[in-house]
DONULUM-941939 format. One record per residue (C-alpha): residue in one letter; x, y, z; residue number from 0. Coordinates in steps of 0.5 Angstrom, whole numbers, plus 500, padded with zeros to 3 digits. Example, Ala and Ser with C-alpha at 12.3 -4.5 7.8 and 13.67 -1.06 7.14 Angstrom:
2
<rest:A; x:525; y:491; z:516; nr:0>;
<rest:S; x:527; y:498; z:514; nr:1>;
***
This chain:
105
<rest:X; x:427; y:334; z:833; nr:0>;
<rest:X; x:427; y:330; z:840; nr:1>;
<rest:X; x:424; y:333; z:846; nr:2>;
<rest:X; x:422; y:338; z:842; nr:3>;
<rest:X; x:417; y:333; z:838; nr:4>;
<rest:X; x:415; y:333; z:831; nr:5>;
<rest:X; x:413; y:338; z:826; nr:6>;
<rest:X; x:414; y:345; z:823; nr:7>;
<rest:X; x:411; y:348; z:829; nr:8>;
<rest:X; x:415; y:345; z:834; nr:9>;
<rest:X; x:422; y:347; z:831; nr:10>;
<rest:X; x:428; y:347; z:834; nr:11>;
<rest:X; x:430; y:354; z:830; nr:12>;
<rest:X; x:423; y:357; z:833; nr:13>;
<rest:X; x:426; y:361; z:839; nr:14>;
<rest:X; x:419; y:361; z:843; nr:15>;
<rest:X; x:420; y:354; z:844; nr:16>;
<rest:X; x:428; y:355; z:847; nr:17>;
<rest:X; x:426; y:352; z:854; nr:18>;
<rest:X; x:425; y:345; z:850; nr:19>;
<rest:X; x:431; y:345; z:848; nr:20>;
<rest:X; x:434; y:344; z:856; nr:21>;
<rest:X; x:435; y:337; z:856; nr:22>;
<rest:X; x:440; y:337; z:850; nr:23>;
<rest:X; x:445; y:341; z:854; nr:24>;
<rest:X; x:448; y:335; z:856; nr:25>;
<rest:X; x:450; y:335; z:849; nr:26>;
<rest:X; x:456; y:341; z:849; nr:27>;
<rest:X; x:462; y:338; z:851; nr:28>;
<rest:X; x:466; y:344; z:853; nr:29>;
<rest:X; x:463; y:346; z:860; nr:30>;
<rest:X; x:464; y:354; z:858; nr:31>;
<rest:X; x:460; y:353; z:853; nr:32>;
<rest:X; x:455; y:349; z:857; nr:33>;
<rest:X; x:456; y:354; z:862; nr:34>;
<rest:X; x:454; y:359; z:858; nr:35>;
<rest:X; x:448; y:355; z:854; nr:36>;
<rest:X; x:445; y:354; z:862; nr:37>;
<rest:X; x:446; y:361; z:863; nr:38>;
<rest:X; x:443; y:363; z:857; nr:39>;
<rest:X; x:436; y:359; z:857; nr:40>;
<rest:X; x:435; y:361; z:865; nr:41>;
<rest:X; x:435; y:368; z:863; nr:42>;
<rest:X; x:431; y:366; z:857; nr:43>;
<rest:X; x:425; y:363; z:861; nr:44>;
<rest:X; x:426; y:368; z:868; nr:45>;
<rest:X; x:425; y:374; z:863; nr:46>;
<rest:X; x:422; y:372; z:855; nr:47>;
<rest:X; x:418; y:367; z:856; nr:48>;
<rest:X; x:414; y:370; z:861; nr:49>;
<rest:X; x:412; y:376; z:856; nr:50>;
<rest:X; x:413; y:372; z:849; nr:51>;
<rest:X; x:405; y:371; z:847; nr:52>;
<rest:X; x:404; y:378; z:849; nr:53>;
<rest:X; x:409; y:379; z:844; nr:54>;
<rest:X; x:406; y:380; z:836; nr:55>;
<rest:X; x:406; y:374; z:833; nr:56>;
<rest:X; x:405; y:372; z:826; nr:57>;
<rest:X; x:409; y:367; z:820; nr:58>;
<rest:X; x:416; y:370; z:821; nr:59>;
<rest:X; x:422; y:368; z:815; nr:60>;
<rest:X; x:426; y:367; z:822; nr:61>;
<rest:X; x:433; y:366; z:819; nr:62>;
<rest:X; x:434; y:373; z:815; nr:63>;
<rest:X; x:442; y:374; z:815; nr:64>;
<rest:X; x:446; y:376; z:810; nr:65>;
<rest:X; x:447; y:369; z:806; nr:66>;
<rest:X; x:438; y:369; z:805; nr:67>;
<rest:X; x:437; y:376; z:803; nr:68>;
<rest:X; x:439; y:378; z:796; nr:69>;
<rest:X; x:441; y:385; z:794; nr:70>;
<rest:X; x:440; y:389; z:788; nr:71>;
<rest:X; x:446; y:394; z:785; nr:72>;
<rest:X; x:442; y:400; z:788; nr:73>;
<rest:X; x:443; y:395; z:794; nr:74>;
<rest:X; x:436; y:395; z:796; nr:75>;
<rest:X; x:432; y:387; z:798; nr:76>;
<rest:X; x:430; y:384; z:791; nr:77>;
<rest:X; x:430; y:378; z:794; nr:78>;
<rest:X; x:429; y:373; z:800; nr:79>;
<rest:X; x:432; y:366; z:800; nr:80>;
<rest:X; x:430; y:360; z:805; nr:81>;
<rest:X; x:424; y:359; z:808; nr:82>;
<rest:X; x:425; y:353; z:810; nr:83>;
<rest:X; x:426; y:356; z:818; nr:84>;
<rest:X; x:418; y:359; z:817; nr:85>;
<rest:X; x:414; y:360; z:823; nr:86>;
<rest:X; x:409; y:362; z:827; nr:87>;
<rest:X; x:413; y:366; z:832; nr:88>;
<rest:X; x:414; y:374; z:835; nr:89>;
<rest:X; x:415; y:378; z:830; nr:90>;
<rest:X; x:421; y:382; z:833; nr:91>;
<rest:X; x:425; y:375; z:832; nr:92>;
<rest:X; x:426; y:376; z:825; nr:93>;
<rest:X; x:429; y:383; z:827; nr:94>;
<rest:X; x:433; y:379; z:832; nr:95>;
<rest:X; x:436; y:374; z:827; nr:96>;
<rest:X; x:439; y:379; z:822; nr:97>;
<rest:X; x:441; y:383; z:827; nr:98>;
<rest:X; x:446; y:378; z:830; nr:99>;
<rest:X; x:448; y:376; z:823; nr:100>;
<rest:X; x:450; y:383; z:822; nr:101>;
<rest:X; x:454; y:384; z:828; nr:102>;
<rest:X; x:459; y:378; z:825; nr:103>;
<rest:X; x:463; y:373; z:829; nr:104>;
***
């Protein structure tokens, strides 16, 4: 997992853990999109990371999109996909994930 180190607790897909990530923006080739990433961690450390462990915390699934939840034909949640991406992070960021997934491309 490089800067980020080993383990499940320190995954990369954990958001609390997105300040770690800096050193790998070198990565993306395209300067827009290194611009943008740059952009975004800064605003993350001046304003998330602050307050995050005041955030509620507890194991959250952290990848609830539509491809990891299963619905019923009265298209109620009968069944939930993919715990590989657990973590012990802020609640909200499961609210967070399925948000972006619902808003598409």
């Amino acid at each position: 997992l490089g800067p980020l180190g080993g383990g499940k607790a320190n995954m990369q897909w954990n958001v609390k853990y997105a300040p770690a990530l800096r050193p790998l923006v070198g990565y993306v080739d395209d300067p827009e999109r290194r611009a943008t990433v740059e952009r975004v961690l800064g605003r993350f450390e001046a304003h998330v990371a602050p307050s995050f462990a005041s955030l509620r915390g507890q194991v959250i699934h952290n990848d609830l999109t539509t491809d990891n939840v299963l619905f019923g034909p009265d298209l109620r949640v009968s069944g939930i996909l993919d715990f590989g991406d657990m973590a012990y992070s802020a609640l909200v960021c499961d609210l967070v994930s399925t948000a972006e997934a619902l808003m598409g491309p």
